[in-house]
FIKOLZA-1660 file (N, C-alpha, C; in steps of 0.1 Angstrom, whole numbers, plus 5000, padded with zeros to 4 digits):
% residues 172
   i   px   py   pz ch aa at
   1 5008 4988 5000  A  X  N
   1 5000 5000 5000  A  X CA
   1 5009 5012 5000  A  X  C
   2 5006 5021 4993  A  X  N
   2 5016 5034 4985  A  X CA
   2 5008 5042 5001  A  X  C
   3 5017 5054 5006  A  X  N
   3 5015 5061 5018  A  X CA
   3 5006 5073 5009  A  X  C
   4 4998 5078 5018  A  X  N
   4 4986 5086 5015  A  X CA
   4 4998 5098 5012  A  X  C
   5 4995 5110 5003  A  X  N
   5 4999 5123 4996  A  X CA
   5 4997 5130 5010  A  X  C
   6 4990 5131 5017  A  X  N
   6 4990 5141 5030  A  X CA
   6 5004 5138 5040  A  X  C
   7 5000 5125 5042  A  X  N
   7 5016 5122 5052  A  X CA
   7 5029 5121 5043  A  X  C
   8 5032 5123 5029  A  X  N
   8 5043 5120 5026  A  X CA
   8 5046 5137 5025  A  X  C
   9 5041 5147 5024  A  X  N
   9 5045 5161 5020  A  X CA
   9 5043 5168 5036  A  X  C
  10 5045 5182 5035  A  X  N
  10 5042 5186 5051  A  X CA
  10 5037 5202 5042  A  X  C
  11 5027 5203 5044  A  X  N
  11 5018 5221 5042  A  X CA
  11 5026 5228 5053  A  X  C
  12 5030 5238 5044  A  X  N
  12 5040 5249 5046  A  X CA
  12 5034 5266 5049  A  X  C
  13 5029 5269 5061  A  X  N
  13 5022 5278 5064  A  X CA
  13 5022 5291 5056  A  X  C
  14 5039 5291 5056  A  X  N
  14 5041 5305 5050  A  X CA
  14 5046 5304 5031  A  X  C
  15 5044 5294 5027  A  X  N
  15 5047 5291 5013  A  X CA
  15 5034 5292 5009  A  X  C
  16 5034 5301 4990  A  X  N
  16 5021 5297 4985  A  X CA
  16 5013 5288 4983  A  X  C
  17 5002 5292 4984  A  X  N
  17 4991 5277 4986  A  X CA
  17 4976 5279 4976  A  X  C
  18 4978 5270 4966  A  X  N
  18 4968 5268 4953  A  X CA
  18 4960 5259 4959  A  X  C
  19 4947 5269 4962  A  X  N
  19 4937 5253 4962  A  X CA
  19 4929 5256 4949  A  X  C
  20 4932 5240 4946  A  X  N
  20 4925 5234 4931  A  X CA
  20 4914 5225 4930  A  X  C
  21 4903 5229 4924  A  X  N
  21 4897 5221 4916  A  X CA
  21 4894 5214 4905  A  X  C
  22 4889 5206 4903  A  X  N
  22 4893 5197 4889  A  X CA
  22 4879 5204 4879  A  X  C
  23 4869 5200 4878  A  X  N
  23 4858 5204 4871  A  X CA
  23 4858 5224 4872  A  X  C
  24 4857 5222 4862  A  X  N
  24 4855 5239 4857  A  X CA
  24 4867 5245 4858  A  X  C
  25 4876 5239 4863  A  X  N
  25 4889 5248 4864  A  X CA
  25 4897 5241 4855  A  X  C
  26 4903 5223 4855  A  X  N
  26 4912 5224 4848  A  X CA
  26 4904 5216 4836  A  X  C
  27 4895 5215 4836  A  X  N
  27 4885 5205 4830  A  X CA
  27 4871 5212 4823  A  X  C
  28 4867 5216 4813  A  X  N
  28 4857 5226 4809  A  X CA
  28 4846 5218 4810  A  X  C
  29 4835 5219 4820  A  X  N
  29 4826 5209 4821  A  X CA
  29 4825 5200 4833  A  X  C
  30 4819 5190 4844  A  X  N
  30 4820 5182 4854  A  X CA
  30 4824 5164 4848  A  X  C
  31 4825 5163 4853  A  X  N
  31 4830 5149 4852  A  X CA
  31 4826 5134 4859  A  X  C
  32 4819 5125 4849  A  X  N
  32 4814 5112 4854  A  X CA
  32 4820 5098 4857  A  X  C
  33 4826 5095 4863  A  X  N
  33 4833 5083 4867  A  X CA
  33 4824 5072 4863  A  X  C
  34 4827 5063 4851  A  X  N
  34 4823 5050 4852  A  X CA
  34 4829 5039 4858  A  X  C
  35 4824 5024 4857  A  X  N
  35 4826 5014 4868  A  X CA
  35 4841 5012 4863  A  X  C
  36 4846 5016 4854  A  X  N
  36 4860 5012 4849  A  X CA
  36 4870 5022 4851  A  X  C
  37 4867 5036 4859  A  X  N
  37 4874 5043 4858  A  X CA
  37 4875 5053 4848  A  X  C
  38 4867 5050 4839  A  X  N
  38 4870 5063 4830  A  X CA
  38 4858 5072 4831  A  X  C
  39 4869 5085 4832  A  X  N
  39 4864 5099 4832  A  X CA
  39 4858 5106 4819  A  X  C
  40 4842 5107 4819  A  X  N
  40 4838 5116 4808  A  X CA
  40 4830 5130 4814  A  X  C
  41 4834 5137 4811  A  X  N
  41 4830 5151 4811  A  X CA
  41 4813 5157 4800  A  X  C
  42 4802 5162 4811  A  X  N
  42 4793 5165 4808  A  X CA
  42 4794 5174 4797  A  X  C
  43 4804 5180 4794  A  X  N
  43 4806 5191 4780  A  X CA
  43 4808 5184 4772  A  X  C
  44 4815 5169 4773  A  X  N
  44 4824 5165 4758  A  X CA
  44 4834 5168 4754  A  X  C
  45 4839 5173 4763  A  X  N
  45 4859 5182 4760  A  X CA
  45 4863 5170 4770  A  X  C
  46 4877 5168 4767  A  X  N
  46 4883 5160 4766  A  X CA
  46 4888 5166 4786  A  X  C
  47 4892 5157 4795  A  X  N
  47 4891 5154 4807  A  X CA
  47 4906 5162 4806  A  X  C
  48 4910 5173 4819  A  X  N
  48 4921 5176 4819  A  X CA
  48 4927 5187 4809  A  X  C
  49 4923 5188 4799  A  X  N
  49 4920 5199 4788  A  X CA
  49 4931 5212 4793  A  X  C
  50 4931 5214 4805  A  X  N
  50 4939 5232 4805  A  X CA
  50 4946 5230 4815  A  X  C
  51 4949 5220 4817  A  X  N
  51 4960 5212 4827  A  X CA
  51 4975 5218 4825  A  X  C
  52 4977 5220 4811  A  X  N
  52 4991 5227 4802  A  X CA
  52 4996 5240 4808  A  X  C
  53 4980 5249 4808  A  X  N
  53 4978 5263 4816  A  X CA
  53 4982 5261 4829  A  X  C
  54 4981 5250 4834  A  X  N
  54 4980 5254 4856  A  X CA
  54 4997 5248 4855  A  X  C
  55 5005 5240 4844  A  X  N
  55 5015 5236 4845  A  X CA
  55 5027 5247 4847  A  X  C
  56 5024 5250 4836  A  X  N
  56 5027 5266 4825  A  X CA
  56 5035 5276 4836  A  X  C
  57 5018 5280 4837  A  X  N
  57 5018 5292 4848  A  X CA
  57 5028 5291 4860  A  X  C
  58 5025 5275 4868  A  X  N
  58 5034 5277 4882  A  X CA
  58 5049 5271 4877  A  X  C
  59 5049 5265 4866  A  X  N
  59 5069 5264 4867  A  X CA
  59 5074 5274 4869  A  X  C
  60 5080 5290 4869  A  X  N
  60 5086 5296 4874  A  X CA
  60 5085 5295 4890  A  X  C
  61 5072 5291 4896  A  X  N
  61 5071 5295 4908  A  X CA
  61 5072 5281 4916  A  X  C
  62 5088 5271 4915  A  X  N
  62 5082 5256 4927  A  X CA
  62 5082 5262 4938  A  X  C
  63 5081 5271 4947  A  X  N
  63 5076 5270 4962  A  X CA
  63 5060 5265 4961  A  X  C
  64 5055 5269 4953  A  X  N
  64 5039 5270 4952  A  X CA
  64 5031 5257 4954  A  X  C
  65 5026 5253 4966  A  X  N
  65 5019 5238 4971  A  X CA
  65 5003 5240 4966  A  X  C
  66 5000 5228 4965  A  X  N
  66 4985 5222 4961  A  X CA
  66 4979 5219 4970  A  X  C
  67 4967 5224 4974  A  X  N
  67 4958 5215 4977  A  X CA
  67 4944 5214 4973  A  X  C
  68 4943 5201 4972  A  X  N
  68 4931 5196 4961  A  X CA
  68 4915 5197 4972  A  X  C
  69 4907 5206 4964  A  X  N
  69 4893 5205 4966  A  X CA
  69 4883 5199 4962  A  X  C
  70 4885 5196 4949  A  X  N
  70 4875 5188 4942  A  X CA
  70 4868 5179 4947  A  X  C
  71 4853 5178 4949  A  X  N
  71 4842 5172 4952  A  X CA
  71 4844 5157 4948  A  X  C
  72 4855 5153 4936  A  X  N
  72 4859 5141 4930  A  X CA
  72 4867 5130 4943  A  X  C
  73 4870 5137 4958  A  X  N
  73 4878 5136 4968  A  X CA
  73 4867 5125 4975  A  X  C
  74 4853 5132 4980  A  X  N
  74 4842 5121 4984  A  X CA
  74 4842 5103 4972  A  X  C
  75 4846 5106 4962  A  X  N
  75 4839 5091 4954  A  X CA
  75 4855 5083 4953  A  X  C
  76 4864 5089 4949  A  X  N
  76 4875 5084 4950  A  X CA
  76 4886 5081 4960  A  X  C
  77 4884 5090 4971  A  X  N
  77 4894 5093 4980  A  X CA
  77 4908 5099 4974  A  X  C
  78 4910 5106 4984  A  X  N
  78 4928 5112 4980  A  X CA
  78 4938 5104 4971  A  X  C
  79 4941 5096 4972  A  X  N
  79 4953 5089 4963  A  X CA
  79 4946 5095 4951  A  X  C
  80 4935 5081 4949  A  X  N
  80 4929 5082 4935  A  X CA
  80 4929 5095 4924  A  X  C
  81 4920 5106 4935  A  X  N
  81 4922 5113 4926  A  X CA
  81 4930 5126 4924  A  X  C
  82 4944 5126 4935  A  X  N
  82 4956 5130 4938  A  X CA
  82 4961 5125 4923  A  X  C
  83 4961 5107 4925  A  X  N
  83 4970 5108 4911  A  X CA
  83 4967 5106 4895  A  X  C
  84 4954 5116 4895  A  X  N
  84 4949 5118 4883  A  X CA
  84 4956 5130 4875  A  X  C
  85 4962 5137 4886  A  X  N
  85 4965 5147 4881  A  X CA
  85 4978 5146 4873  A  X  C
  86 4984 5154 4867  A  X  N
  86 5000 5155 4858  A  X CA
  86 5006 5157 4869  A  X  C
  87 5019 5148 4865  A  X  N
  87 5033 5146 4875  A  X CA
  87 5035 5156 4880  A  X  C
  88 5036 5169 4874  A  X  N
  88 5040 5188 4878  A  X CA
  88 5032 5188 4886  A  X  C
  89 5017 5188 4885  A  X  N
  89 5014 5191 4896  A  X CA
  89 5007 5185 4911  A  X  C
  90 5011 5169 4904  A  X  N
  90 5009 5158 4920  A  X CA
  90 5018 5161 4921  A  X  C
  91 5032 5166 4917  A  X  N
  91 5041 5168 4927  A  X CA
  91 5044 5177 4936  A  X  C
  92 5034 5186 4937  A  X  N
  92 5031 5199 4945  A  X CA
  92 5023 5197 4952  A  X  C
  93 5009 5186 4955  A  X  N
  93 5004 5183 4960  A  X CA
  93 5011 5181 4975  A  X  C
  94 5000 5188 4988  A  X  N
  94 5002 5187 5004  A  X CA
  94 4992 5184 5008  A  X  C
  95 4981 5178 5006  A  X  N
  95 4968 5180 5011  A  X CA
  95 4955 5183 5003  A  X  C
  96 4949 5175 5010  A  X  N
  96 4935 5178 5007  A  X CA
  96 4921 5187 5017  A  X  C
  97 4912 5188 5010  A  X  N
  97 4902 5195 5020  A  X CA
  97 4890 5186 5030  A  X  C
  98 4901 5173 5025  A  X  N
  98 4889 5164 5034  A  X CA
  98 4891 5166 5047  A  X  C
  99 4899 5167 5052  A  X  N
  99 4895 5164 5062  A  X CA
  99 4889 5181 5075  A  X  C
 100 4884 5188 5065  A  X  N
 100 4879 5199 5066  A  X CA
 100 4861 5197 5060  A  X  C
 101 4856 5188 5066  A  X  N
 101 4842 5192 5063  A  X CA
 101 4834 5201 5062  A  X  C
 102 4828 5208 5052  A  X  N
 102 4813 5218 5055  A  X CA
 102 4805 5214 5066  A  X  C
 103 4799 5223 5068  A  X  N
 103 4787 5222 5081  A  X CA
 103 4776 5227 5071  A  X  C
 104 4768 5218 5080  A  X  N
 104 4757 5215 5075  A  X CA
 104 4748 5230 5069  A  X  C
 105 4750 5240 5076  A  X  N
 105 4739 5254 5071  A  X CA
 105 4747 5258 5061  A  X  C
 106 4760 5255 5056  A  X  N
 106 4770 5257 5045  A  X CA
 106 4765 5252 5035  A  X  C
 107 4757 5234 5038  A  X  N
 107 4759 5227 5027  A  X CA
 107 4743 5236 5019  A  X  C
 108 4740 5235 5029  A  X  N
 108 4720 5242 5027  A  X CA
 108 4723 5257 5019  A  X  C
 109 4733 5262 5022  A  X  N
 109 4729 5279 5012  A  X CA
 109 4743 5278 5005  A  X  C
 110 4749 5267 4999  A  X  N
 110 4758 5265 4992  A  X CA
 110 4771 5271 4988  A  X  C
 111 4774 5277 5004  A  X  N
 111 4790 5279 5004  A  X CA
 111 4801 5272 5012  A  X  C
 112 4792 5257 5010  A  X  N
 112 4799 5245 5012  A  X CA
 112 4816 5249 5008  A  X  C
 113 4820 5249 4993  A  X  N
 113 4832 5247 4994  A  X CA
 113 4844 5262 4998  A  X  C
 114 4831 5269 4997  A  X  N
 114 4840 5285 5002  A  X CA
 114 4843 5283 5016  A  X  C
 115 4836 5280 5025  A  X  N
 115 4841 5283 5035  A  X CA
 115 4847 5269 5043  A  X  C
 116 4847 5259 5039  A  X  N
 116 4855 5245 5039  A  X CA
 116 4872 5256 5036  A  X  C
 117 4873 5257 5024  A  X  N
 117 4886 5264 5025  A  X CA
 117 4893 5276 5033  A  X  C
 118 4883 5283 5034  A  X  N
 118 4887 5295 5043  A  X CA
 118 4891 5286 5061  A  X  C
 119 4882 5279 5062  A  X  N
 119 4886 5272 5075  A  X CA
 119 4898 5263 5075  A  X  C
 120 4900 5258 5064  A  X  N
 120 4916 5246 5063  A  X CA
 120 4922 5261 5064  A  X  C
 121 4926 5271 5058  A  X  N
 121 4934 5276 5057  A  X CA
 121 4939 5282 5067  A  X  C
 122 4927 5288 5074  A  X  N
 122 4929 5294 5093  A  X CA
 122 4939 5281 5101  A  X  C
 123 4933 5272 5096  A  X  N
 123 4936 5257 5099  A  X CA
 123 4949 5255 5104  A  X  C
 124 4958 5258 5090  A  X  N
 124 4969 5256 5089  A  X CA
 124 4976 5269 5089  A  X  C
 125 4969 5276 5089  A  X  N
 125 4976 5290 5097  A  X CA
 125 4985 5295 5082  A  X  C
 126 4979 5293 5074  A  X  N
 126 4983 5303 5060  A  X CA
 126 4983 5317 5056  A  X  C
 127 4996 5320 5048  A  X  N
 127 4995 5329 5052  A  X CA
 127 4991 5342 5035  A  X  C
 128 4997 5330 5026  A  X  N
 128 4993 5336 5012  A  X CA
 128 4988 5324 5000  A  X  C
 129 4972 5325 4998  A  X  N
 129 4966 5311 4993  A  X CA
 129 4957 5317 4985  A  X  C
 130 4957 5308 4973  A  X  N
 130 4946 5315 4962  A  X CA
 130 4933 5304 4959  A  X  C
 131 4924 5306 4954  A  X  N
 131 4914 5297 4953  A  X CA
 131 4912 5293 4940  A  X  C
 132 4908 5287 4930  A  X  N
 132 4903 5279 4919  A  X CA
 132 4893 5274 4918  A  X  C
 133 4882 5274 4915  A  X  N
 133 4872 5270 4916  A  X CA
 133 4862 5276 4910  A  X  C
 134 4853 5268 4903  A  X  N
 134 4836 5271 4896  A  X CA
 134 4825 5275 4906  A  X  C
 135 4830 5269 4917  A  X  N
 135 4817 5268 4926  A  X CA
 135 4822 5278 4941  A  X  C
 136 4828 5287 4937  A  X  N
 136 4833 5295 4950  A  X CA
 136 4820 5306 4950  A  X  C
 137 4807 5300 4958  A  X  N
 137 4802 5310 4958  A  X CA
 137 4800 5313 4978  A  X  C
 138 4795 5327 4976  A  X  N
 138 4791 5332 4992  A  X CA
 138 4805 5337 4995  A  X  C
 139 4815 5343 4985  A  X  N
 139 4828 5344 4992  A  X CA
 139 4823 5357 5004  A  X  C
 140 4827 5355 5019  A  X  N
 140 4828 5366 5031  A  X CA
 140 4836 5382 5025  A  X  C
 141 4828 5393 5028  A  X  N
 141 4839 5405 5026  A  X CA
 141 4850 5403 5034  A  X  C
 142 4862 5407 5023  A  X  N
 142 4874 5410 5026  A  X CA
 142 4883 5395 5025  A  X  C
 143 4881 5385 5013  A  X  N
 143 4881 5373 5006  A  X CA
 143 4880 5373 4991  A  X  C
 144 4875 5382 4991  A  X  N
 144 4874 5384 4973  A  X CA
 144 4887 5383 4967  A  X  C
 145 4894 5388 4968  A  X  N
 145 4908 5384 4962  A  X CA
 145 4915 5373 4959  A  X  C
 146 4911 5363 4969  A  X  N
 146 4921 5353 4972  A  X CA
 146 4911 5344 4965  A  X  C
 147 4898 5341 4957  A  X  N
 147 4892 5335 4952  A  X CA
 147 4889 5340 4934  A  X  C
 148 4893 5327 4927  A  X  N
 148 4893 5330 4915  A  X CA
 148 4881 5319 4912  A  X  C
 149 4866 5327 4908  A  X  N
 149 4859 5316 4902  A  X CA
 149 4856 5319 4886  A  X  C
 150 4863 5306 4885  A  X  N
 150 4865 5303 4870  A  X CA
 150 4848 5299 4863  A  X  C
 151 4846 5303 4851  A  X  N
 151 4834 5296 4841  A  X CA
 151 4839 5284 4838  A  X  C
 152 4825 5276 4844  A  X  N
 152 4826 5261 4842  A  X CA
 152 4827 5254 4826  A  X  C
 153 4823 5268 4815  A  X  N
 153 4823 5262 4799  A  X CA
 153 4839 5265 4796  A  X  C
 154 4845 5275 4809  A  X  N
 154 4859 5279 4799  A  X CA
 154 4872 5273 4804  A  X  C
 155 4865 5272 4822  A  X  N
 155 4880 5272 4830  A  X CA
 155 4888 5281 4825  A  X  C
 156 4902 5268 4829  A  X  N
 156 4915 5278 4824  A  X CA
 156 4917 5287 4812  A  X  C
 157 4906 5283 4802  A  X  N
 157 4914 5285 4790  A  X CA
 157 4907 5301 4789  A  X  C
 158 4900 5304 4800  A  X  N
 158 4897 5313 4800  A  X CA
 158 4906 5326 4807  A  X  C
 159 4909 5340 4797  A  X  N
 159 4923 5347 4797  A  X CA
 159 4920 5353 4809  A  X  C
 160 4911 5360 4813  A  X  N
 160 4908 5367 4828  A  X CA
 160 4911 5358 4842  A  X  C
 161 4908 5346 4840  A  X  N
 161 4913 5334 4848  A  X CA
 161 4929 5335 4852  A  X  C
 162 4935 5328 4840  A  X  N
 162 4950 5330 4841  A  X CA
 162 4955 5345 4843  A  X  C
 163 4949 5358 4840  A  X  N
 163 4957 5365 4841  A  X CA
 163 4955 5365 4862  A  X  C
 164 4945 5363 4868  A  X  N
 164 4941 5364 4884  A  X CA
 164 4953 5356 4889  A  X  C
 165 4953 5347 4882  A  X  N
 165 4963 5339 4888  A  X CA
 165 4983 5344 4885  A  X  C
 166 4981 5347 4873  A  X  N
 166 4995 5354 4870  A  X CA
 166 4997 5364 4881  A  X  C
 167 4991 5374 4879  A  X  N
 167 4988 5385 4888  A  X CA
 167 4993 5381 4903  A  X  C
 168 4984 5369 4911  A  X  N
 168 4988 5357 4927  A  X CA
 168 4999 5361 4927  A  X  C
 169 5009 5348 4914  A  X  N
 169 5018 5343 4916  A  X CA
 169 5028 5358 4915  A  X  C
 170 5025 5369 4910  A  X  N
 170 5043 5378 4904  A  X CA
 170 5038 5386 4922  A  X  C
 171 5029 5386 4926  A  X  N
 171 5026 5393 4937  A  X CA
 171 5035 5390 4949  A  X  C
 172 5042 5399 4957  A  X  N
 172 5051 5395 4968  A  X CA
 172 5045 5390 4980  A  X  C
% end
């Protein structure tokens, strides 16, 4: 048994911190797991699609850690879908948001995954973290920044996207 992606890396308070989603962000469209494993996406665009873009963007920057949000975390668990992702960026991978549950009046007015992150992040006592995500809605004033919600038909490939994120990364 291969050791779980959370115990083999150690999240680094004061290093930058990408939390990533898979659907809408690197993926234009949501995504259906069949009994075999394979991934098809409700748009018909090919699974992973702008994966090049999140590659791209952070090679200048290796301090920059991952951690994965995607809703894909409940059906697969961490490994799985840890190592769906490209080698660049499972290898940045420190964590996931599982073990940061929503509360229940979160899940009800659906800022389940907004404030799931904002609480890992207090969590671990971070200190500079950006968000990715289709579904960042209810962001709290004085949060807007640090949350990039991407269009679920464009994700990445969308220019206003990557430039929020260019913008993160050149920022001190």
């Amino acid at each position: 048994m291969t050791k779980s992606v959370e115990r083999s890396q150690q999240l680094l308070a004061d290093a930058p911190t990408l939390y990533l989603n898979y659907g809408g962000v690197l993926n234009a469209g949501h995504g259906l797991l069949d009994d075999n494993g394979v991934i098809t996406l409700d748009s018909g665009r090919p699974p992973f699609e702008y994966t090049p873009c999140l590659v791209d963007a952070l090679a200048p920057w290796p301090q920059v850690q991952v951690v994965v949000t995607t809703s894909w975390l409940q059906t697969l668990g961490a490994d799985k879908t840890i190592a769906l992702l490209h080698d660049e960026l499972r290898r940045r991978v420190v964590g996931t948001t599982l073990g940061t549950p929503p509360r229940f009046g979160e899940i009800k007015d659906g800022t389940a995954k907004t404030m799931t992150v904002i609480r890992h992040a207090a969590k671990y006592g971070l200190t500079r973290w950006l968000v990715l995500d289709d579904e960042a809605w209810g962001v709290p004033s004085g949060y807007e920044q640090q949350f990039v919600r991407t269009n679920p038909e464009t994700a990445l490939g969308a220019p206003e996207a990557r430039k929020h994120l260019r913008e993160w990364l050149e920022a001190k």
